[in-house]
N, C-alpha and C positions, 0 to 999 in steps of 0.2 A: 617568760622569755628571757633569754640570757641577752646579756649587752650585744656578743657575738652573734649573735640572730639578728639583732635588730639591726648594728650596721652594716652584715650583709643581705637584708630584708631591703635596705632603705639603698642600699647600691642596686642590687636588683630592680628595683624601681628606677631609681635613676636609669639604669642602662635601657630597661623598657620601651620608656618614653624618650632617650634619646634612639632607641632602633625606629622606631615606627616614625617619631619626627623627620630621619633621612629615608626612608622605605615613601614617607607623602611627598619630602623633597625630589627626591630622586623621579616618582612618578611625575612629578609637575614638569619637572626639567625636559624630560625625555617629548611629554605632549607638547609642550610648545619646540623642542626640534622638531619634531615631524610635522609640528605647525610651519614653522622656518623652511623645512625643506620643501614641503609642499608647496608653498608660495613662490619660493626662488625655482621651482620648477617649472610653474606657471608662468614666471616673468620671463625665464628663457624661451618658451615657445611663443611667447606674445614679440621677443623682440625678434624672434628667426620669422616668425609669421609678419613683421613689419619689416624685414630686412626683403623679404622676396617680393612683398607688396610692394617698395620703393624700387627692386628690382624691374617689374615688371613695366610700371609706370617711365623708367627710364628709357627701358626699351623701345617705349614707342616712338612714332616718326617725329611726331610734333615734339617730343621734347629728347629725342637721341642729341647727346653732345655735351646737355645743359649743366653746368659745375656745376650749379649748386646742387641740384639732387645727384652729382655726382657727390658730393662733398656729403650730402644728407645719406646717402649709401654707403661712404664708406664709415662715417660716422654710424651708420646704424653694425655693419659688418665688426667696427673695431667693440665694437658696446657686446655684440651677443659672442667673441672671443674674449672676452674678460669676464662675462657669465660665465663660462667654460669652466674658469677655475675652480668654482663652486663646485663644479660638477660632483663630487664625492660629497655633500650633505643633499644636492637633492634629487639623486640617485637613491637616496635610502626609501623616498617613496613611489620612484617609478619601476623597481623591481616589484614592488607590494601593486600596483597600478596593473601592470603588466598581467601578475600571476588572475586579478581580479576578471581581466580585460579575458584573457583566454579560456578561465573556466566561463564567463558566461558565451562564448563564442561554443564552447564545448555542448555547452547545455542546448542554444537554442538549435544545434547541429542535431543532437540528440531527439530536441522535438521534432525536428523537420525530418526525421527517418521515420517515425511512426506515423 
């Protein structure tokens, strides 16, 4: 082997194992976003599912007027408009959610005709 083989043997190596090192990086990266967006999508429905709960509770007779779950309403209202902003990371997995959600709606429609 010529010297010229070797040091392009030995770049070729190098470059190898620097591809595949960002090809494991890149894959890590991407699972924990969709870990991230899943969660922050989770936490918005928990807060909109707590903002309608405080809703409703306010409403009733005994306690229509009361500030504070006034105050604990809009506090929960201003919290699930500032999740909002997120909306475009955890969006990435409620379109994948969605498509999940409908094929199996498809499917059990399917068995229900036969």
């Amino acid at each position: 082997m010529s010297r010229l083989e070797i040091i392009l043997s030995a770049i070729l190596l190098v470059s190898l194992v620097f591809n595949v090192g960002m090809l494991i990086y890149a894959r890590s990266a991407i699972i924990r976003l969709l870990s991230i967006s899943e969660e922050l999508g989770d936490l918005q429905s928990m807060v909109e599912s707590f903002a309608a709960h405080v809703q409703s509770i306010y409403e009733l007779e005994m306690y229509y007027g009361d500030n504070t779950l006034k105050f604990l309403l809009d506090h929960a209202s201003s919290f699930s408009e500032q999740l909002t902003t997120f909306e475009y990371i955890y969006s990435l997995t409620a379109e994948e959610e969605q498509t999940q959600l409908k094929e199996t709606i498809d499917e059990e429609q399917a068995t229900q005709v036969e």
